[in-house]
N, C-alpha and C positions, 0 to 999 in steps of 0.2 A: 245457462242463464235462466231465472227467471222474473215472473213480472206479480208485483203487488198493485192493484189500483184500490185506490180510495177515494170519496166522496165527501169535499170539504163545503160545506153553504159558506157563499162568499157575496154578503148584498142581496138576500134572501133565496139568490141561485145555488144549487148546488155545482160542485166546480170541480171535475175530475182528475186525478194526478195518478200518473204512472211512472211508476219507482221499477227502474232493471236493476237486477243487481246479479252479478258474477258470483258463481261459486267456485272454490279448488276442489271442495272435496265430493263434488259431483261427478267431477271431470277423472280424478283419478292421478291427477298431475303429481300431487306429492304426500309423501305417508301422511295420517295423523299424528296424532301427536303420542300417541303409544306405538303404531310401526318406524323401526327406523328405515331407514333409504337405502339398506343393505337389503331388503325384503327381495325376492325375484320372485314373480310370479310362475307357477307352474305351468309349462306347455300343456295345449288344447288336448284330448285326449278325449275317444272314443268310452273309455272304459266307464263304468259304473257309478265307480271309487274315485270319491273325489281326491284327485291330487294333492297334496299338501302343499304348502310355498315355503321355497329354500332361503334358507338362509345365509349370506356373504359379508364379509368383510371388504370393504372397498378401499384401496388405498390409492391416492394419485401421485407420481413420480414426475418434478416439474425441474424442465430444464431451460436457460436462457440461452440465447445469442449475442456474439460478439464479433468483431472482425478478427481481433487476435486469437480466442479462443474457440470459436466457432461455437459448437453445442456446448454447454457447461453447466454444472451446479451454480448457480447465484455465491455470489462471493461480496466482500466491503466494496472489492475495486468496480463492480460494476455498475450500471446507470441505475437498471433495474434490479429493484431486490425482488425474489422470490424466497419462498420456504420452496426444502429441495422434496417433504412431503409432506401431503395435506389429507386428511378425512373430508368426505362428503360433509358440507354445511356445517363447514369450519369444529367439526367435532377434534377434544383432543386425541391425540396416542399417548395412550397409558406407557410407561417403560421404554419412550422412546430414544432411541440414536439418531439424528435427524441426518446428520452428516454422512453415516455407511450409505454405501451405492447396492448395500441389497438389503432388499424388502423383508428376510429373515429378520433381519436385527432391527430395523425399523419400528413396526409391531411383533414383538416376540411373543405375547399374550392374548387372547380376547379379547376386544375393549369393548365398554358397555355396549350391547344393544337391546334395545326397549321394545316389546314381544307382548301383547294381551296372550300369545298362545303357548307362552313361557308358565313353568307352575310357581308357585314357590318355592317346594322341595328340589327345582331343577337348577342344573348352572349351564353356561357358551361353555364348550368343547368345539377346539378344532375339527373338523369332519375328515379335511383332508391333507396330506403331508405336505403337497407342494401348494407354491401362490404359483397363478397364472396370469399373465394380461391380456385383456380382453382385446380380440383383433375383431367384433363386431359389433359394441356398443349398440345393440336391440335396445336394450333400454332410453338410451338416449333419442335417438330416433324415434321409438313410439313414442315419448316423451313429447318432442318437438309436433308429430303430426295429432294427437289432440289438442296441443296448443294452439295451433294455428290452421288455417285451412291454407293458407298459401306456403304451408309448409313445404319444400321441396329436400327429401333425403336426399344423401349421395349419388348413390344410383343415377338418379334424376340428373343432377346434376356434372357429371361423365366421371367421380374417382370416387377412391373406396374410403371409408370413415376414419384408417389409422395407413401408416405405412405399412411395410415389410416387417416392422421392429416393437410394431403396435403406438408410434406416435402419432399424435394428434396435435393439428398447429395451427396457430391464433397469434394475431397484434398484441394480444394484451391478454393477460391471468382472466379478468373482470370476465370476457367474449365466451370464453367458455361456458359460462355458467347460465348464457342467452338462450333460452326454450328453441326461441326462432328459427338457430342458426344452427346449420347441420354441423357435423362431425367430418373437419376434412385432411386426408392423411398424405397431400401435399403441400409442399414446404413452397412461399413465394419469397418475392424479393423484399420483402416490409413485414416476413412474419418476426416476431423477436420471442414468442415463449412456444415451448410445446410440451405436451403433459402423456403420461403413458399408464392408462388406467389398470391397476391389479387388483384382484379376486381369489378369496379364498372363503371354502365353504365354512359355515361351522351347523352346528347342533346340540341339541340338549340332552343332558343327564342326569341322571337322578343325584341328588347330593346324600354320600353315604350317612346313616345316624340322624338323617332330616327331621323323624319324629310325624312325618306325612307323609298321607297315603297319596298315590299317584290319583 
């Protein structure tokens, strides 16, 4: 946060006002508007050479609760609708199958991500073969603790951020997307959604014929 004062004459006195005003892009919380939310910053490292920042695809894999069916995809007959997957800040999936239960088919392509460190001449290439799901949401958590100072992770609070399976569970779609509220990977008696976050790298390439120099 920072503070502007000003000095307005009001009645021949001068009369001083102070304006706080909150920044995001001080803090770090969330990309600009040329990084997308796939960005992972580089581990601290000794070395010289400045690390680069990797690049990921994020996909979220969202399941509902029922008494008949227990965990499930969202279906007509249910209370709650969910989509079965979502991108980071409602981005679409290019070429997507929404309904397959594997994230291959899901995103079978790249889908945009917006890069200042992208050239012209380059294109998203896959980096790596498989998708993984993140059983430690670092991101999120550092997330949470510059948000807030009464932020309390997992840890702190006695369980781990995802289960065994890499789920994550919440009253409600909306909770997740709360800076506040840590990442918790047990299931209560009032949870009804839980979501299972995937990662996959990618990277840039030169585009053959570009006509530009790297």
């Amino acid at each position: 946060p920072f503070i502007i004062t000003l000095s307005i004459p009001e009645k021949g006195k001068p009369k001083t006002i102070h304006f706080l005003f909150q920044t995001f892009a001080m803090t770090n919380l969330f990309p600009s508007i040329d990084e997308d939310e796939e960005v992972i910053p580089p581990k601290p490292s000794s070395s010289s050479d400045a690390t680069p920042n990797k690049y990921a695809v994020v996909m979220y894999e969202v399941e509902v609760w029922s008494g008949q069916e227990k965990w499930h995809r969202s279906t007509d007959n249910d209370n709650i609708q969910h989509p079965s997957w979502v991108r980071p800040h409602q981005r679409p999936i290019p070429n997507a199958s929404y309904i397959s239960k594997d994230v291959r088919d899901v995103c079978p392509i790249v889908p945009p991500i917006y890069s200042k460190k992208k050239k012209k001449n380059e294109k998203w290439e896959w980096e790596t073969k498989q998708w993984q799901f993140d059983r430690k949401r670092s991101r999120q958590i550092t997330i949470g603790e510059k948000y807030s100072t009464k932020y309390q992770p997992p840890a702190m609070l006695g369980y781990d951020p995802v289960d065994k399976d890499g789920w994550e569970y919440s009253t409600d779609l909306k909770r997740f997307d709360d800076p506040e509220r840590a990442p918790r990977g047990i299931c209560r008696w009032s949870d009804k959604v839980r979501r299972r976050r995937w990662v996959r790298f990618v990277c840039t390439t030169k585009i053959p014929n570009s006509g530009e120099e790297s």
